[in-house]
C-alpha positions as a LaTeX table, in Angstrom:
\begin{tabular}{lrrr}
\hline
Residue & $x$ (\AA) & $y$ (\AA) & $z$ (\AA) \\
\hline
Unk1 & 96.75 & 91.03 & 52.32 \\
Unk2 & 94.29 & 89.97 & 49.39 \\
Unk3 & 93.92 & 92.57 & 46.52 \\
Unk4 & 89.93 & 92.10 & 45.28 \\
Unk5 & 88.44 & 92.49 & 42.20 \\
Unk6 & 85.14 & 94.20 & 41.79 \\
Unk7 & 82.70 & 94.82 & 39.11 \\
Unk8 & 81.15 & 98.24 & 39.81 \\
Unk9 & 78.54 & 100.06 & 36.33 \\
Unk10 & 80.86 & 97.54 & 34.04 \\
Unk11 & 83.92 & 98.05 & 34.60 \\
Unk12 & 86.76 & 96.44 & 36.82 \\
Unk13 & 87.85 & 98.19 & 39.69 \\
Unk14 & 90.17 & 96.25 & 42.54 \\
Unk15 & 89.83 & 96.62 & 46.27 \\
Unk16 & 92.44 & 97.23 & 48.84 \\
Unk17 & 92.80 & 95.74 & 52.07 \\
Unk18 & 91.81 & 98.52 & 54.48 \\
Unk19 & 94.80 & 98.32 & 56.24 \\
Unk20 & 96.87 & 99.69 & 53.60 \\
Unk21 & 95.13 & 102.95 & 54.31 \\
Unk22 & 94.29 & 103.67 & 58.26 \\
Unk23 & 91.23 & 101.66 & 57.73 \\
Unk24 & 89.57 & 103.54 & 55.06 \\
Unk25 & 88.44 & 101.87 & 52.21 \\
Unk26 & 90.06 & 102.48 & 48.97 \\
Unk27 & 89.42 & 101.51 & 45.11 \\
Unk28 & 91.18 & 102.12 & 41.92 \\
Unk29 & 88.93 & 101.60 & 38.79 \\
Unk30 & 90.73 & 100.06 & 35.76 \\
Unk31 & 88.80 & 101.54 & 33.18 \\
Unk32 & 88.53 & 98.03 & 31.69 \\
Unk33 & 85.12 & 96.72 & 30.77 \\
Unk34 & 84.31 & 93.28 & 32.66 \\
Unk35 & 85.63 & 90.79 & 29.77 \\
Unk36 & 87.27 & 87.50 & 30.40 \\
Unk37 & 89.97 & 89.33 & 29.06 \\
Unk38 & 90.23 & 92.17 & 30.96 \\
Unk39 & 89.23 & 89.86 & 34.06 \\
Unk40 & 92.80 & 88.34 & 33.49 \\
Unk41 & 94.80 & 92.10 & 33.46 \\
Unk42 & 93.19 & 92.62 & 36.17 \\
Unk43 & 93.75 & 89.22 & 38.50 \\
Unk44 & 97.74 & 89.78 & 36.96 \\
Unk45 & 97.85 & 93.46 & 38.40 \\
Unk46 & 96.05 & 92.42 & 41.94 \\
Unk47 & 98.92 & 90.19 & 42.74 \\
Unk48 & 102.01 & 92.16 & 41.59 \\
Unk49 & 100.05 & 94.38 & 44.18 \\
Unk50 & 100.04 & 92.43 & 46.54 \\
Unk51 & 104.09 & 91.25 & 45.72 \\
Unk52 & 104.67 & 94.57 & 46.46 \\
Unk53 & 103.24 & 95.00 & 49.51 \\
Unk54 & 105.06 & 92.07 & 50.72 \\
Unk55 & 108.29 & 93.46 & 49.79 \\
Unk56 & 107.55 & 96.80 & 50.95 \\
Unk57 & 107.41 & 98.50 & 47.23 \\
Unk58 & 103.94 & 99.14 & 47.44 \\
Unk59 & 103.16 & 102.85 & 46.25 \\
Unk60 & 99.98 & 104.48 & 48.31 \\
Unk61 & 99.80 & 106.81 & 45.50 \\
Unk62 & 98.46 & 104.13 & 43.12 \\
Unk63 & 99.94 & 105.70 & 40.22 \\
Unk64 & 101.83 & 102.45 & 39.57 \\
Unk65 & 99.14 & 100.02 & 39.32 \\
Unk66 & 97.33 & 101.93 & 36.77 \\
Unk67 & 97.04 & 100.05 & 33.39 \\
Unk68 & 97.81 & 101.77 & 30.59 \\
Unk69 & 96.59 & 101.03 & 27.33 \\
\hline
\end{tabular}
């Protein structure tokens, strides 16, 4: 399942696969402005993502794949 990354009023948000979550769409902005930079943190945290969802640590709360600062 592909993790995407979206550029929504600036800033970086990725998209989940809708079957993480009974076919509802779901986002988590990254509060990163869209920077080659930031484009990077991003693309890094989309595929431990999706690491973890194929060794079944994948956390539905999100809190994990927040970046902090």
């Amino acid at each position: 399942m592909k993790v995407g990354i979206e550029v929504s009023k600036g800033y970086l948000r990725l998209r989940f696969p809708r079957a993480l979550f009974n076919e509802n769409q779901k986002y988590l902005s990254l509060n990163l402005t869209d920077t080659l930079e930031n484009q990077v943190a991003a693309e890094i945290q989309a595929r431990r993502i999706e690491l973890d969802t194929l060794a079944g640590f994948f956390d539905p709360t999100l809190a994990k794949y927040k970046i902090q600062r």
